[in-house]
Residue, then its C-alpha position, 0 to 999 in steps of 0.5 A: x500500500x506505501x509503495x501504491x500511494x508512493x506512486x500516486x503521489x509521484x503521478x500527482x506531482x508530474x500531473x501537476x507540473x504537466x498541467x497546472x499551466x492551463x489554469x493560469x489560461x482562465x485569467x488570461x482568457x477572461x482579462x483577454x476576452x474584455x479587451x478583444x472587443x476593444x480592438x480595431x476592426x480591419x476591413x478584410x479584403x473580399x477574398x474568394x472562398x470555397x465552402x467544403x462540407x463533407x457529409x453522410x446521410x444529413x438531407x435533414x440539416x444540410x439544407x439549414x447550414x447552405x442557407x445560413x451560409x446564403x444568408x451571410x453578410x458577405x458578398x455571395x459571389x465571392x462564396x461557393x459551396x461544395x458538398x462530398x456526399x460520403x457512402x450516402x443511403x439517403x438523399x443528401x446528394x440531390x438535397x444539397x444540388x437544390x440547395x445551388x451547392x455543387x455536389x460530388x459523391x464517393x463510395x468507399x466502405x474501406x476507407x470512411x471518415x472525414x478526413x478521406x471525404x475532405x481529401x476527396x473534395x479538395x482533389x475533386x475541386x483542383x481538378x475542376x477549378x482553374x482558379x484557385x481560392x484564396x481560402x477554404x471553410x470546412x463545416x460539418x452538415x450540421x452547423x449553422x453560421x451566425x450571419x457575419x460569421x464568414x465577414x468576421x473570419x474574413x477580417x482576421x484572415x485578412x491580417x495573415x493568419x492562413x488558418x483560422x478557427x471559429x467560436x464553436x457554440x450548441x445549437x441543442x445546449x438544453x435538450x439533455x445532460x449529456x447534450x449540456x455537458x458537451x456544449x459546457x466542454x467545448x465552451x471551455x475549450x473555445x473560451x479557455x484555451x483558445x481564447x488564451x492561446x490567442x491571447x498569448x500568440x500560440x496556436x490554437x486548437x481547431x475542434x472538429x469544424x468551423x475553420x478556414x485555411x489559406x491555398x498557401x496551406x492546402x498547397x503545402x499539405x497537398x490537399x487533405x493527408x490528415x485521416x486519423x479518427x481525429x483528424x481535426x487534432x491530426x491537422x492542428x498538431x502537424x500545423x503546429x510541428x510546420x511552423x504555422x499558427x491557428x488563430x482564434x476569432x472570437x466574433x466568428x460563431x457558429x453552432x453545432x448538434x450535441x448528442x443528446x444519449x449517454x450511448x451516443x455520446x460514449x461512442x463519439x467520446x470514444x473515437x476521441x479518445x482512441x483519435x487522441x492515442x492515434x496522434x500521441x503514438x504518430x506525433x509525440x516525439x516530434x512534439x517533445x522535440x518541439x517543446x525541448x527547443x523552446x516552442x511553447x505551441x509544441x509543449x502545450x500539444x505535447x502535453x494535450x496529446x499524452x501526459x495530460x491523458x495518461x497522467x490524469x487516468x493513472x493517477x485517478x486509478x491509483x488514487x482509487x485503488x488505494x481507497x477501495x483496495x482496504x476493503x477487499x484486504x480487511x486492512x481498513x474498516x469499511x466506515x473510514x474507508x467510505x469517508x475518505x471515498x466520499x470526501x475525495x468523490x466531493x472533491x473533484x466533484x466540486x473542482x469541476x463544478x466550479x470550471x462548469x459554473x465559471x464557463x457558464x457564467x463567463x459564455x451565458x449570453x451565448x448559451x442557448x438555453x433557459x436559466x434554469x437548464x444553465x443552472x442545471x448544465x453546472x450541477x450534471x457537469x461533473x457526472x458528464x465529465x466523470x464518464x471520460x474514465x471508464x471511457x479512456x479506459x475502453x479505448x485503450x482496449x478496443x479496436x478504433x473505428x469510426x462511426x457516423x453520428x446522426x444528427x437531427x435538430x433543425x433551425x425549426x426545431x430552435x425556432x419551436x423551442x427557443x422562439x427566435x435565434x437572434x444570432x443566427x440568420x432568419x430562413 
């Protein structure tokens, strides 16, 4: 038992010293996020974009996310949208085509995800358009673009960033807890770490879509190579480890579908974490050379890629070893050993509380949900984040594969519910 909690405190240590950085994030974020609005506007130039958006079986949402694109404020004739039917069953193709996008389709059971879909797209567009774009957006079907969504990342890409990520919001905060706690997590992410990263000149972390690249970058990574289950990351960390940089622009929102089901959830939450080894094992030696030689970018990747995922699992199961393990050995009895539990259980339950309610209270006029359900999303937080464990834990022991999430929730549906999405352009 002294040897056990010999190692959890070691693994304590290096978990702090890993990671305790990210705390000082949330001032930085906060202090950065006031003066952000303080900042001069440039003009950006008008500059010719292509919208790519791979999609598989979304003839549902697909439409909703063209039209917010047709309704931005932003000259329509500078914008295009292409559409990868990816192994659809459905009418996604021809939904699309009504919709003025051009549509191109692929069947290939072997190799699906979204990373072969974007690769495809890009190939299919080099080949059949004799002028290059200046930039490129990348959504999934169910996004939807606040209406100066496209202007405001045209203003920051105008000032040198080649790629540039949005302020990612939920479309669906309040449907369920497993739906807020989703939301409540990529609202930390945006708000901070991104908004941080931004703050300090790093790199910031794309998450999932809502970004744009330059044709200076699709030239150089030679259309899409990126095809692990998270690509996404894939993408950041090889920028990252090529000397680029991903800007945050704050004033560019869009929204996105949350599952809303814990089996849901636990599959997508698993291709994440299975995706986070996958980069770890491909991408960790260059990071850690990165970060010896003094680029900050590749030390706070680095750590996000694997001692921050190791070090917090392991030192969470030790930590419960050393509490339940007296009661199988007869060494502790059961009431010290339950209070002890207990008062660690209420511990990480009250840590993470307090980051849910200080996301909450710093993003609640973007949240897209009552009071009540805010109030509500802040006291579920805890039990969502507590099911990474026994998450992390299978995705270590199962085989990686990628799986479609379906998604459901219509600009209607909002309208039902919530009355109005004042953020969000009117159809």
């Amino acid at each position: 038992m002294q040897t056990l909690k010999l190692i959890y405190t070691i693994l304590s240590v290096l978990f702090a010293l890993c990671c305790s950085y990210q705390l000082i994030y949330i001032p930085i974020a906060l202090i950065g996020k006031r003066r952000n609005r303080n900042r001069i506007q440039v003009e950006g130039q008008t500059h010719r974009y292509a919208v790519l958006i791979p999609a598989r079986n979304e003839e549902r949402c697909i439409p909703d996310l063209i039209r917010s694109i047709r309704s931005q404020d932003y000259p329509q004739e500078k914008i295009r949208v292409f559409v990868l039917a990816d192994n659809c069953t459905d009418d996604t193709a021809q939904v699309a085509r009504d919709c003025g996008a051009t549509v191109y389709t692929r069947t290939d059971p072997v190799h699906i995800g979204k990373g072969y879909a974007l690769s495809e797209l890009l190939r299919c567009i080099r080949r059949d358009e004799p002028v290059p774009f200046d930039g490129y957006f990348v959504f999934d079907a169910d996004n939807i673009l606040a209406e100066d969504f496209i202007r405001q990342m045209d203003r920051c890409f105008s000032q040198g960033n080649d790629i540039v990520h949005g302020y990612r919001n939920s479309k669906n905060f309040g449907d369920s807890w497993i739906s807020a706690g989703h939301s409540l997590w990529f609202l930390r992410s945006t708000r901070f770490l991104s908004g941080a990263r931004e703050e300090i000149g790093s790199s910031c972390h794309i998450s999932g879509t809502g970004f744009l690249f330059s044709e200076r970058i699709r030239q150089s990574m030679e259309d899409w190579p990126y095809h692990l289950l998270t690509e996404d990351f894939e993408f950041t960390v090889d920028q990252v480890l090529r000397g680029e940089r991903v800007a945050f622009c704050e004033d560019a929102e869009f929204f996105d579908e949350q599952p809303t089901d814990l089996a849901t959830s636990w599959r997508q939450r698993t291709r994440w974490a299975q995706g986070y080894i996958q980069v770890a094992f491909r991408y960790v030696p260059a990071l850690f050379k990165g970060a010896i030689q003094g680029n900050w970018s590749c030390f706070d990747y680095f750590i996000t890629a694997l001692p921050g995922y190791i070090l917090s699992f392991l030192s969470a199961a030790c930590r419960l070893a050393i509490l339940l393990l007296p009661l199988f050995t007869g060494a502790a009895t059961g009431p010290d050993t339950l209070s002890e539990f207990l008062r660690w259980i209420g511990s990480a339950y009250l840590t993470v509380f307090l980051l849910g309610a200080v996301t909450t209270l710093s993003e609640r006029d973007h949240i897209l949900a009552s009071p009540v359900k805010k109030i509500l999303s802040m006291i579920t937080f805890p039990l969502y984040m507590a099911t990474f464990l026994p998450i992390s834990v299978l995705a270590v022991f199962t085989k990686p594969q990628w799986s479609p999430i379906p998604h459901t929730v219509t600009v209607r549906d909002l309208q039902e519910e919530k009355g109005d999405l004042k953020k969000v352009s009117n159809f």
